[in-house]
N, C-alpha and C positions, 0 to 999 in steps of 0.2 A: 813599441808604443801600442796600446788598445788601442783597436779601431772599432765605431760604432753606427749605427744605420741609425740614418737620420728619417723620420715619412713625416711628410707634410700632407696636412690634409685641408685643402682649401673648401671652406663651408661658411657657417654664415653666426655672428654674436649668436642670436639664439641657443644653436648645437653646441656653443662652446662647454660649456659645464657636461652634459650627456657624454660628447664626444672626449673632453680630455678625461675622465672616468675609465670610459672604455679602454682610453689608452693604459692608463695607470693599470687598470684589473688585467689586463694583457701582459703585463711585465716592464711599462715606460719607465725610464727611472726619472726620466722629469719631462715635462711639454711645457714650452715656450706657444705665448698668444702673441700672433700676430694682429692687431685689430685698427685701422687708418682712421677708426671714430676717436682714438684715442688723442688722434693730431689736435682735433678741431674741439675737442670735449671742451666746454665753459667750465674750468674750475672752481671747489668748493674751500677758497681760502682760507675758511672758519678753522678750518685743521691743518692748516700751513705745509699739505704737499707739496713739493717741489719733484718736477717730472723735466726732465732733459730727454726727447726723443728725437731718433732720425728719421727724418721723410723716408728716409730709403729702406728703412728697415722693415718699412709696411707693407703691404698689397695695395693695388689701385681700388678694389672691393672686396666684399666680401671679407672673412678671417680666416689667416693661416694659422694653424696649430703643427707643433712641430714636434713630434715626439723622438726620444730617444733613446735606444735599446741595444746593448752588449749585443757586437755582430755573432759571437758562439751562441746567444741563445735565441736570434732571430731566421727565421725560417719563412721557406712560403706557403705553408701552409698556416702559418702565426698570421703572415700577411693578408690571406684569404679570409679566417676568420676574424678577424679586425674588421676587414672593409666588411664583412656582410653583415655583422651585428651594427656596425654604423648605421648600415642600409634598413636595418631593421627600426630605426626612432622614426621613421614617416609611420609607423603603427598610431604613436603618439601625437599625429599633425605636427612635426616638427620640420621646420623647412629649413633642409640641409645645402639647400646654394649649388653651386657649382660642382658639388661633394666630387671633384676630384683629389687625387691621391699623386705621391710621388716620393719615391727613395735614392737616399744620397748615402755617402759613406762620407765618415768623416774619423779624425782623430780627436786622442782626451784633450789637448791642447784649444781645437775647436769649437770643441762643446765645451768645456766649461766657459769661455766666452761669449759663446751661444745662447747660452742662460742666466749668466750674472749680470750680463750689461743691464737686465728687463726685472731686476728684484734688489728695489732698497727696502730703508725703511718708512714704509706708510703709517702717517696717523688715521686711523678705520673711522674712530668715536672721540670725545671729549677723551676718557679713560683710556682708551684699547688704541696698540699703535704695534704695527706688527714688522717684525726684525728678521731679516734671515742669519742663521744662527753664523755667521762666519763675518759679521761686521761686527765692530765694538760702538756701541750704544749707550748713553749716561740718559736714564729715564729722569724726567723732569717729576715734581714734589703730585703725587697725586697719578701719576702716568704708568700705565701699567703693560709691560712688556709682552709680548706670544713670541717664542722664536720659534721658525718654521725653513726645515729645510726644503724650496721645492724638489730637490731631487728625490726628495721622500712620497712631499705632498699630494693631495688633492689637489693640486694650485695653489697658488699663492696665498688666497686669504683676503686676494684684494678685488674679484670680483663683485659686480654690484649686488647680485644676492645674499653673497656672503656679508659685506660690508651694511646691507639694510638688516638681517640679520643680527649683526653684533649690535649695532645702534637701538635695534627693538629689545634684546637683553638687558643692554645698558640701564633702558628706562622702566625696564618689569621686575629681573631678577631682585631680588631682596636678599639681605644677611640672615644665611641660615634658611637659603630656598631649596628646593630639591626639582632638581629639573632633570627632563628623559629627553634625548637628544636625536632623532629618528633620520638614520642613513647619516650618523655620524663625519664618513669620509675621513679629511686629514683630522677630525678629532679638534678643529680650530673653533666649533662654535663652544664645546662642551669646557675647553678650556679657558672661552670668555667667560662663560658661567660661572666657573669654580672663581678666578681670579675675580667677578665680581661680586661672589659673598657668598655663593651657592656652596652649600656644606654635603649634598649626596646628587650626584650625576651619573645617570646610566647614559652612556651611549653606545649605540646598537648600528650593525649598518650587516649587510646579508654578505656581503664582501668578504672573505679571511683578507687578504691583502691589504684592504682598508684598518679592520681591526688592529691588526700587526703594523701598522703606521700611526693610526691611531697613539695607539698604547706608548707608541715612540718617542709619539711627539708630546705627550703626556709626562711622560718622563724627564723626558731633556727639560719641561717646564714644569718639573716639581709639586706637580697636580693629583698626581697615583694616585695618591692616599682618598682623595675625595673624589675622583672618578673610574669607572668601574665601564670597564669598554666589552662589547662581549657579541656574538655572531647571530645574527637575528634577523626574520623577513619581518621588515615593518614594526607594529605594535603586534603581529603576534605571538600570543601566551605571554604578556605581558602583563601582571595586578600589580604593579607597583603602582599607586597614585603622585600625582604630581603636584607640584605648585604651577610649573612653567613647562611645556611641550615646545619644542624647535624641531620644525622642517625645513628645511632648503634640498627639494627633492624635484621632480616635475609636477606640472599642475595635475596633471591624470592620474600619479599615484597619491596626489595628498588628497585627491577626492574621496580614494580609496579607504582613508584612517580618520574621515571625520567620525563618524563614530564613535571608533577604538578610543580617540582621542575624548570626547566628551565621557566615557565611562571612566578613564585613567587622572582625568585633572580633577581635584579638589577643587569645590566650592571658592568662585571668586578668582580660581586658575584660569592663567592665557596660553591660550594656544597662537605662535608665532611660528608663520606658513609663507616661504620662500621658494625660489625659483619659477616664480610664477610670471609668464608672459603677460602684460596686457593685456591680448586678446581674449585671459584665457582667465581673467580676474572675479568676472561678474559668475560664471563656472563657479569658481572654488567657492565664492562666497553664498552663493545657491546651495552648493554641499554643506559649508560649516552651517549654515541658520537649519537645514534641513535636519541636521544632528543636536540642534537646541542650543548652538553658540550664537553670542551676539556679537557682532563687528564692531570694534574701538576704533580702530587706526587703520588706516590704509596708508602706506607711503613709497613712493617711486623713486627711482633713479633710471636714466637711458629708458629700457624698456621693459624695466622688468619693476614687480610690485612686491611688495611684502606685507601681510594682512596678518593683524594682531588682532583675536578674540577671543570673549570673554565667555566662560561658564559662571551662569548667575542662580543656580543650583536649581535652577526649572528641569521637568525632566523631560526627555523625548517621547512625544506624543504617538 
């Protein structure tokens, strides 16, 4: 029987998206969120989740992430530079919690329990409702599938970034839009694009390992043909123009591509800008206006923001 090294890294909602990344780009074949907001969360009916959780599966604070990794290819020197690139997001004011760490061994029998119990299928949006590829699922008249395996994934799909994210596509993409998808990841926002009517998607993410998921999970949902995944820092050397820009990255680097971003979107294009902390909202929105976009929509989930804005073809002054 495989046996596999389980590290749990107790930190804080915040780090979770930063932190499960790091795990992934290190070689995780999937992370489990452990998060105890998730007990008490007031649900969004309108999309008929159904979530069955156990108290006991939680922490008393803070979040455990759990990543898990083939014990032949884990090492302690794997171990060291994991923790110290972790240690490295306080650059970004990210507050990592308790950021301690801890390794277990476990078996295939374990893990894969260890991870299924925490991934159905979610409705995200009106349209978008995300499946992990090993349940059978009959999409309702109008309902439009993503299958995602986390053991591939960036996560699930189902955190609040992501999920503000899809919901801000839902209401911009148009039939026959062309959208560039910036830090791609599991390739889950590029393929709500295409499935919402987008006919040309680049997405880009500086990652090989991401790309190579990407592409994956592209495939399995029959999207290839209309998205084009490919290894790249940010928007640069990018001249493709756009209709539609998606980021769900940190607040610090999206300050970074306001610019980039207002030279790349076509007239009357939005630029929709995720993983943004609250703290850290009125920041991004001082960058976009500073680069000549104007702010449409702002909308929140838990604690994080997602800012949709418009290029009204004024230029940067």
């Amino acid at each position: 029987m495989m046996k596999w090294i389980e590290l749990s890294i107790h930190s804080t909602n915040e780090a979770v998206e930063p932190i499960a990344n790091i795990l992934h780009e290190h070689g995780a074949q999937g992370v489990v969120i452990e998060d105890p907001a998730e007990l008490v969360k007031e649900r969004d009916n309108i999309f008929g989740e159904i979530y069955q959780l156990n108290p006991a599966d939680f922490p008393a604070d803070g979040v455990i992430l759990k990543a898990y990794f083939a014990m032949d290819d884990f090492s302690d020197e794997l171990y060291a530079e994991i923790i110290s690139v972790i240690n490295k997001l306080t650059n970004f004011s990210i507050d990592l919690g308790r950021n301690s760490s801890m390794l277990n061994e476990v078996d295939d029998e374990d893990w894969a329990t260890a991870w299924k119990k925490y991934y159905h299928p979610v409705k995200i949006s009106e349209q978008i409702t995300i499946v992990p590829t090993w349940e059978e699922y009959t999409p309702k008249p109008n309902e439009k599938i993503i299958l995602l395996d986390p053991g591939m994934a960036f996560g699930t799909g189902t955190h609040p970034t992501t999920v503000l994210c899809i919901r801000a596509l839902e209401k911009w993409v148009k039939h026959g839009a062309t959208v560039l998808d910036v830090g791609t990841g599991s390739g889950v926002l590029s393929i709500s694009a295409a499935l919402l009517g987008a006919t040309t998607v680049l997405a880009m993410d500086l990652d090989s390992v991401a790309v190579k998921v990407a592409e994956e999970n592209c495939q399995v949902n029959k999207v290839s043909e209309t998205i084009t995944v490919f290894q790249n820092d940010l928007l640069e050397n990018v001249n493709t123009t756009s209709d539609v820009i998606v980021a769900n990255i940190l607040a610090d680097i999206i300050i970074r591509i306001t610019d980039d971003v207002f030279r790349l979107l076509q007239k009357d294009g939005v630029f929709i800008a995720s993983g943004i902390i609250k703290e850290k909202q009125d920041f991004v929105i001082a960058a976009m206006e500073a680069s000549g976009l104007d702010i449409v929509e702002i909308a929140e989930q838990d604690d994080w923001v997602a800012i949709t804005a418009e290029k009204n073809g004024g230029k940067k002054s």
